[in-house]
C-alpha positions in Angstrom: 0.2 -9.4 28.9 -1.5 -11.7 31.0 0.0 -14.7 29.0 3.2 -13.4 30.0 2.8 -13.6 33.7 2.2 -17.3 33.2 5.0 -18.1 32.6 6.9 -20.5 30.0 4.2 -22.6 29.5 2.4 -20.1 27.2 5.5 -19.2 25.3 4.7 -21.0 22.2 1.1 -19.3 22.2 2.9 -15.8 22.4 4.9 -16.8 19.5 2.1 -18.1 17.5 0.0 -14.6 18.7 2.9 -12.5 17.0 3.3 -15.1 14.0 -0.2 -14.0 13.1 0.5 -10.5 13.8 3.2 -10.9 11.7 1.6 -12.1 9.0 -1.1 -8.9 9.3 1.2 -6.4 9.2 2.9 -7.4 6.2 -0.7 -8.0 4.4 -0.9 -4.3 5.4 2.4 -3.4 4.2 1.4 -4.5 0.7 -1.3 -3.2 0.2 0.4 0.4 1.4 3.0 -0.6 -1.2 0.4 -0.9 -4.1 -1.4 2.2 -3.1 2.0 4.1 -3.0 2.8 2.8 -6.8 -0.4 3.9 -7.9 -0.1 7.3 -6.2 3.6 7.1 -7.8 2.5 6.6 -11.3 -0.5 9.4 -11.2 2.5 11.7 -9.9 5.1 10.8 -13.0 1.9 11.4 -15.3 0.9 14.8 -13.7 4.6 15.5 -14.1 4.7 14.5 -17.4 1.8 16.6 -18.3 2.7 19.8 -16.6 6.4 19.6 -18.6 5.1 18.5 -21.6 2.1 20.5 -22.1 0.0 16.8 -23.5 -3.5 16.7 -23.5 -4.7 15.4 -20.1 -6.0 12.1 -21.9 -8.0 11.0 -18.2 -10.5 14.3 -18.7 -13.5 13.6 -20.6 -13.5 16.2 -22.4 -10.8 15.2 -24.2 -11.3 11.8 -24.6 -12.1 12.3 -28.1 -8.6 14.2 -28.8 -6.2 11.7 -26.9 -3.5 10.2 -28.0 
């Protein structure tokens, strides 16, 4: 803010301050992304499981008996 109220001068320092910001919130963005594909992915297995009746091949107690 206090950029701001300086006037033109500083503009290019704005712009570089939200460049930056930029930049960190799409880091954050795709990192969201992959959390959301993994979250995805367990969700079409449980699906998968729960329609299909499989063995659950991720408990260890039947690690012996997966597919």
């Amino acid at each position: 803010m206090l950029l701001c109220q300086e006037g033109d001068e500083t503009i290019e320092v704005r712009r570089q301050i939200m460049l930056d910001h930029k930049r960190e919130v799409e880091q954050k963005i795709l990192q969201m992304k992959l959390y959301l594909d993994k979250i995805n992915k367990k969700l079409h297995y449980y699906d998968h499981f729960v329609v299909g009746q499989d063995i659950d091949c991720c408990n260890p107690k039947y690690k012996t008996r997966a597919k």
